[in-house]
C-alpha positions in Angstrom: 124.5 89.9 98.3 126.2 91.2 101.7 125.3 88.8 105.3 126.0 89.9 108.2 125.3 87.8 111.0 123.1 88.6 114.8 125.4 86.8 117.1 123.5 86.1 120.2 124.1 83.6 123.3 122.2 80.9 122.7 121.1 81.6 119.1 122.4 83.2 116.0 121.3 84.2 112.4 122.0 85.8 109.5 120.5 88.9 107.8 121.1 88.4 103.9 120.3 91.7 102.0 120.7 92.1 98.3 118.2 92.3 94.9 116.3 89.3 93.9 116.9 87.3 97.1 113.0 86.4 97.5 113.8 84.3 93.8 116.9 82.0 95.9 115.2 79.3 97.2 118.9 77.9 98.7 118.6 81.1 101.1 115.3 80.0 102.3 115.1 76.5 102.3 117.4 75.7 105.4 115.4 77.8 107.3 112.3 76.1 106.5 110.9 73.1 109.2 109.8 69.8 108.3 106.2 71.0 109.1 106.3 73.1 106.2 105.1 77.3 106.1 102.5 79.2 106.8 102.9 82.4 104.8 101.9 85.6 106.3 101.1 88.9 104.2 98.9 91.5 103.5 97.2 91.8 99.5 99.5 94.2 98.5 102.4 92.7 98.9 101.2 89.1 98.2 99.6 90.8 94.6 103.8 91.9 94.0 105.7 89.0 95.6 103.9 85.8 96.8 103.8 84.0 93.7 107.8 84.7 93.8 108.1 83.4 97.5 105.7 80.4 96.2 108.3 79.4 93.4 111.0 79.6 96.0 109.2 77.2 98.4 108.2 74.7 95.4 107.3 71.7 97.0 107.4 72.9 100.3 104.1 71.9 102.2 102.7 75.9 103.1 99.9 78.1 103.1 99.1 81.6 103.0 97.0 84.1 105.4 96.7 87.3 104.1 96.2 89.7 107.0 94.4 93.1 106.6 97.3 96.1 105.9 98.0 99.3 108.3 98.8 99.7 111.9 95.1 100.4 112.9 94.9 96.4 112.6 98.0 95.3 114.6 96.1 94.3 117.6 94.9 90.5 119.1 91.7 90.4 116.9 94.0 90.5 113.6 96.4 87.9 115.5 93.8 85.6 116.9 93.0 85.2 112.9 96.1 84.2 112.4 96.1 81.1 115.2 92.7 80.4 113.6 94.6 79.7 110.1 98.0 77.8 112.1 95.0 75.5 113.8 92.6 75.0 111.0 95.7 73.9 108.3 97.3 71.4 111.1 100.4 73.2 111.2 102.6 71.9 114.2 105.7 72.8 116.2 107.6 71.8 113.4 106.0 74.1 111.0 107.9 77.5 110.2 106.2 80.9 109.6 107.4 83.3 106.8 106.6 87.1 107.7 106.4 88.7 104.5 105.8 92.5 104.5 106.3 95.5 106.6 107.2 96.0 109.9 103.5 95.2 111.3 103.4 92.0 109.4 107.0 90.8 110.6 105.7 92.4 114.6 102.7 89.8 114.2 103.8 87.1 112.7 106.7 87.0 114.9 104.5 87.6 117.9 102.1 84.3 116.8 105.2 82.6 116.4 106.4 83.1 120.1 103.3 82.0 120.9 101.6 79.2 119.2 102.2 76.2 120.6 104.3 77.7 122.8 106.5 78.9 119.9 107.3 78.0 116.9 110.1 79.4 114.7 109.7 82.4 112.2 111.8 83.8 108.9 111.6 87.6 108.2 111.5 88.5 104.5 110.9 92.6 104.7 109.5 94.1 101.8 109.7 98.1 103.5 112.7 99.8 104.4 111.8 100.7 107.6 111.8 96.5 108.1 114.4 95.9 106.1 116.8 98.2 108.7 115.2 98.0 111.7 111.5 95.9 112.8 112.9 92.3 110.9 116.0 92.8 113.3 116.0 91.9 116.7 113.7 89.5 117.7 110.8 92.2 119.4 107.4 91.2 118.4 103.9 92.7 119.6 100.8 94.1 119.0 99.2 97.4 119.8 96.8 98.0 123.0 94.3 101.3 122.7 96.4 102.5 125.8 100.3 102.0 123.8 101.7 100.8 120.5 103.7 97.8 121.1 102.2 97.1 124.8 101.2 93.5 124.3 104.5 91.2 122.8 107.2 88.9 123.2 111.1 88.6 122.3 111.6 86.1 119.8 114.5 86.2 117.3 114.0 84.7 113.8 116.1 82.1 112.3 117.2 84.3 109.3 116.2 87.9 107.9 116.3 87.7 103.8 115.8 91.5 102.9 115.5 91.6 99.2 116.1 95.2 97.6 114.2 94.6 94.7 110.8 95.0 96.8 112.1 98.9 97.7 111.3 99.6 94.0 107.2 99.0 95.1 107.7 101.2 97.7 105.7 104.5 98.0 107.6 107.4 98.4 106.5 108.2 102.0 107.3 104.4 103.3 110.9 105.5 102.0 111.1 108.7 103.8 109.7 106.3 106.5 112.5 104.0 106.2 115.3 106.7 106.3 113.9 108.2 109.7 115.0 104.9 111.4 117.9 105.0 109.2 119.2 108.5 110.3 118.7 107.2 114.1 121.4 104.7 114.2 123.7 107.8 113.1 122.6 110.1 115.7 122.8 107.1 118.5 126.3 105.7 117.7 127.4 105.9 114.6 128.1 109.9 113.8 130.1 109.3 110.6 127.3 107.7 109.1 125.2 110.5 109.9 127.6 113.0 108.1 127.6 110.3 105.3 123.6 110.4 105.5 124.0 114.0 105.1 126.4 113.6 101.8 124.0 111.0 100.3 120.3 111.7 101.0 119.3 112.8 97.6 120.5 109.7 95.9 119.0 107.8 98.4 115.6 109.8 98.1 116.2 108.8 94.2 116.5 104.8 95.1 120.4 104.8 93.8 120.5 101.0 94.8 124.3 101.5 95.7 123.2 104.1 98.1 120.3 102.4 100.2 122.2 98.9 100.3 124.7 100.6 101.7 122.2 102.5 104.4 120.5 99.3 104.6 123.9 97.4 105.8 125.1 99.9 107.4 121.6 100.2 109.7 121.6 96.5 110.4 125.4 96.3 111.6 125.2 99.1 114.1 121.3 96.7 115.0 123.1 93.4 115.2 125.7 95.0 117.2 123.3 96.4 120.0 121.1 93.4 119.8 124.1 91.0 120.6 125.6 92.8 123.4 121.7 92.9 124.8 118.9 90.5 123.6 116.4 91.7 126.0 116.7 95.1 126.7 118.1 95.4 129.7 121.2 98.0 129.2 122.4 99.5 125.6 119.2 98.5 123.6 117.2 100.8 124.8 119.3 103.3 123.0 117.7 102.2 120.2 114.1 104.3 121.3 115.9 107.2 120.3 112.7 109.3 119.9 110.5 106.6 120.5 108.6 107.9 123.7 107.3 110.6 121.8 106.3 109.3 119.0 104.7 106.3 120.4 102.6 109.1 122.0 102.3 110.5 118.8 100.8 107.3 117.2 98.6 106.5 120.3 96.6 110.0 120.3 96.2 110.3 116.6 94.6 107.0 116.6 96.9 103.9 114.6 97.8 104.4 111.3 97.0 108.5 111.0 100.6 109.0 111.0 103.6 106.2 109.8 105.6 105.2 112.6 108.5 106.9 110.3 106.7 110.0 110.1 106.2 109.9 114.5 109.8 108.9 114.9 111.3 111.6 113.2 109.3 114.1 115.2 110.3 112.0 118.4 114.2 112.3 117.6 113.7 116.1 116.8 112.2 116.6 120.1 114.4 114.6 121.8 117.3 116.8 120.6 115.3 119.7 121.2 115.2 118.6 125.0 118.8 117.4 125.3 119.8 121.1 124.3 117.7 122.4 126.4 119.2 120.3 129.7 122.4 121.6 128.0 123.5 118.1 127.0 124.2 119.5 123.7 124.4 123.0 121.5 121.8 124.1 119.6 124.1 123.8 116.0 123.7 119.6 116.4 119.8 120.2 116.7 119.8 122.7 113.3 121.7 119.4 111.5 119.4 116.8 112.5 116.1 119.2 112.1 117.9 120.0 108.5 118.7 116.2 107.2 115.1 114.9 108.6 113.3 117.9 106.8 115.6 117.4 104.0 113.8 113.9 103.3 110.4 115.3 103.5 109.7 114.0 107.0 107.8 115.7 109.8 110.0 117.4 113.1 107.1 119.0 115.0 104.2 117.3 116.7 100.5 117.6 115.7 98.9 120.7 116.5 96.1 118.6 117.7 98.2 116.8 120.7 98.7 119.6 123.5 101.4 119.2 126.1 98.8 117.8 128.6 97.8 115.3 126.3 101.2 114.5 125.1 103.0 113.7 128.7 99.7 111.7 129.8 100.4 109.0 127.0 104.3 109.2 127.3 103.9 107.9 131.2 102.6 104.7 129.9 105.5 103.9 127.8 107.4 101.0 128.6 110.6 102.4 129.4 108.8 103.6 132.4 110.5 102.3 135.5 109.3 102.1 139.4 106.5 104.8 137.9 109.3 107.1 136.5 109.6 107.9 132.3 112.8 107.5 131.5 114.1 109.0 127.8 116.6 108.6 125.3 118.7 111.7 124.9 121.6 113.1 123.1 125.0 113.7 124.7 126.6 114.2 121.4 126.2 113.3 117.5 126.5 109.7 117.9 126.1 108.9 121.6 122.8 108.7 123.1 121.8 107.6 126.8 119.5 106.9 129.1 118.2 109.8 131.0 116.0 109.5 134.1 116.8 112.7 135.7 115.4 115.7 133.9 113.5 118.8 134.0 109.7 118.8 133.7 109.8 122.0 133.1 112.1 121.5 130.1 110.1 118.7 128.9 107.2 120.6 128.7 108.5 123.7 127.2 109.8 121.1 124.5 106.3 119.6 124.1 104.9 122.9 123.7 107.3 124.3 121.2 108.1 121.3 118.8 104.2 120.9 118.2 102.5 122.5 114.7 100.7 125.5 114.9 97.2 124.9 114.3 
């Protein structure tokens, strides 16, 4: 087992990631209130690993609400069912809840957690790789609005993220690909010699060598935990971490939730983000052939659905919420590794890069 440990101001926790964690119940049980656990899933991940989590809590007062799965039901009808099961079971500020699943089921749960009863605390236990490197970290939690993914949340860190490696084995092959998109983003934002390493390793990873993604997975979560301590809320470097994100938020909005993965939508983001940054001349075109290469390398999409035209497209990126005083702002490239915050660009390149990185119908 590696930890690694979110240092914040006022609260810290540790990220344990190794196999067979979900079967320690010393990781879990100092996390646990005195008001016992709600359990909150969806019925394929609690037919694979809630009877585990359940021998972990033994006597541990808890209950379970199994939540429908996919994104097209993280909104505030599927969270207002989970209040109704904190209420009905009596559970008070005392009680803990245990978000076990992918990174909608850690988004709500933490989300009911900042909120009920004026909040309550909250354990991730990420069963998708995707979670397990990026949503359990980091405290952001939300629902989805018919207008924007993620418009309706709260920051609220949990008191420990136990990612157990044995779940990846479960996974469907397009969650992994999933997973590595978010993966491959901490490379191109800071960290370039893990990119080149990405580059080295991505068939073994694609092949679930266990060495190989708990190293990724480490690797993703250090570069996380050391944005997220330098800034909780989001107010300076963090955003860095939307690396692709305004487009494929778009993406996810005009489809409808849950057509495409957020995975798949990122991946197209980040190539279209370095598509634009070449195009402001920020940087050459060789940097956008290697990330268009690695990301089609592991099977994942770089253009945008034909079906979402560059009118369409810029409509739903100007409700994103890195919109400031009414202006988008975007995450761009400078180099391999180094990303920034860009508020002063050419519409004209952003639409000749909505128009080209798009599928052909």
């Amino acid at each position: 087992m590696s930890t690694l440990t979110v240092e914040l101001a006022h609260h810290s926790y540790p990220i344990h990631v190794g196999p067979g964690l979900l079967s320690q119940p010393a990781l879990l049980a100092p996390h646990i209130g005195e008001g016992g656990a709600l359990v909150v899933t969806n019925q394929i991940v609690a037919d694979l690993y809630l009877k585990s989590l359940r021998s972990s809590l033994g006597a541990v007062k808890h209950a379970c609400v199994i939540l429908p799965d996919g994104e097209e039901h993280k909104n505030l009808a599927t969270l207002n069912a989970l209040f109704d099961a904190l209420v009905s079971k009596r559970f008070g500020r005392d009680a803990t809840i245990l978000a076990l699943g992918g990174g909608v089921i850690g988004d709500m749960a933490g989300f009911a957690a900042a909120c009920y009863q004026r909040g309550i605390e909250y354990v991730q236990l990420p069963t998708t790789l995707l979670a397990q490197v990026d949503s359990s970290v980091g405290g952001k939690t939300a629902v989805n609005h018919p207008a924007g993914k993620n418009m309706i949340g709260a920051f609220h860190q949990p008191t420990a993220v136990i990612a157990d490696t044995n779940t990846l084995a479960t996974l469907s092959d397009r969650e992994l690909r999933c997973g590595l998109a978010e993966v491959i983003k901490y490379g191109l934002i800071r960290d370039a010699e893990f990119f080149s390493w990405l580059e080295a390793n991505v068939e073994a990873l694609l092949a679930r060598d266990w060495q190989a993604l708990t190293e990724a997975i480490v690797r993703s979560c250090r570069n996380k935990a050391d944005v997220v301590a330098g800034d909780e809320r989001e107010r300076g470097e963090r955003v860095l971490l939307n690396l692709g994100h305004t487009f494929a938020h778009a993406i996810e909005t005009g489809l409808g939730h849950g057509q495409w993965l957020h995975g798949e939508a990122v991946a197209a983001g980040m190539h279209m983000a370095a598509d634009l940054s070449a195009r402001l001349g920020m940087v050459r075109q060789d940097v956008v052939a290697r990330i268009r290469t690695l990301l089609s390398r592991v099977g994942l999409p770089v253009l945008a659905p034909a079906s979402l035209d560059t009118k369409t497209m810029r409509a739903l990126m100007s409700v994103d919420k890195k919109v400031k005083a009414g202006k988008l702002r975007l995450i761009l490239l400078k180099s391999l590794g180094n990303a920034v915050v860009a508020d002063e660009f050419s519409e004209s390149a952003l639409e000749a890069t909505l128009d080209t990185c798009r599928q052909i119908a």
